[in-house]
N, C-alpha and C positions, 0 to 999 in steps of 0.2 A: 504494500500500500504506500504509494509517493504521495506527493505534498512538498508545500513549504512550508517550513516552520521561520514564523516572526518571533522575533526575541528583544525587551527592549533593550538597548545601550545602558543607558540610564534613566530614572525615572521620577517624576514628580518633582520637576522645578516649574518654580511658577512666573507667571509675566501679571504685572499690574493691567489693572481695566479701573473702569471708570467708576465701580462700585464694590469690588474687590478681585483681588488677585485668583488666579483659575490656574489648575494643572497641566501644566504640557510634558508632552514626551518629546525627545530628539530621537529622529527613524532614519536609517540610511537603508536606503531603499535602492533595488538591482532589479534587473529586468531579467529576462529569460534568459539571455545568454549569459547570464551570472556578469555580468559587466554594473559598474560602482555606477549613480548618479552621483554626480559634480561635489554638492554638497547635504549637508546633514540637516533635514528638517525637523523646527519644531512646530509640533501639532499641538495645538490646542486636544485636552479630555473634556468633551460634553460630561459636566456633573449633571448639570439643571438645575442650578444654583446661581442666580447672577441677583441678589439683592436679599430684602429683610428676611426674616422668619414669619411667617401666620399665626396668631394665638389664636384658639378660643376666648369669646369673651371671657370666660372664669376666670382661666390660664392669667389672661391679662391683668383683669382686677386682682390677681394674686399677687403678681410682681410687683403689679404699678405701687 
């Protein structure tokens, strides 16, 4: 059974946004003929996180 196995380099360094900082990976990435692309990309990790938290109102009147 073949395949390709990704593996990362390294992992979870983060880049600033405009609401807070999000996970990237650096991917060096090859094509079929095993031949390198140029340079090392980093990708943004989709969390689904880009701002506040949700409370319930209770949640809320607790903390507040």
């Amino acid at each position: 059974m073949g395949g390709r196995v990704y593996r990362a380099k390294s992992c979870l360094e983060y880049h600033d946004s405009v609401l807070s900082a999000y996970p990237q990976l650096k991917l060096k990435l090859y094509n079929v003929l095993l031949e390198e692309y140029h340079e090392i990309l980093k990708l943004p990790v989709d969390t689904g996180f880009e701002g506040s938290i949700l409370l319930t109102t209770d949640d809320y009147e607790f903390f507040k």
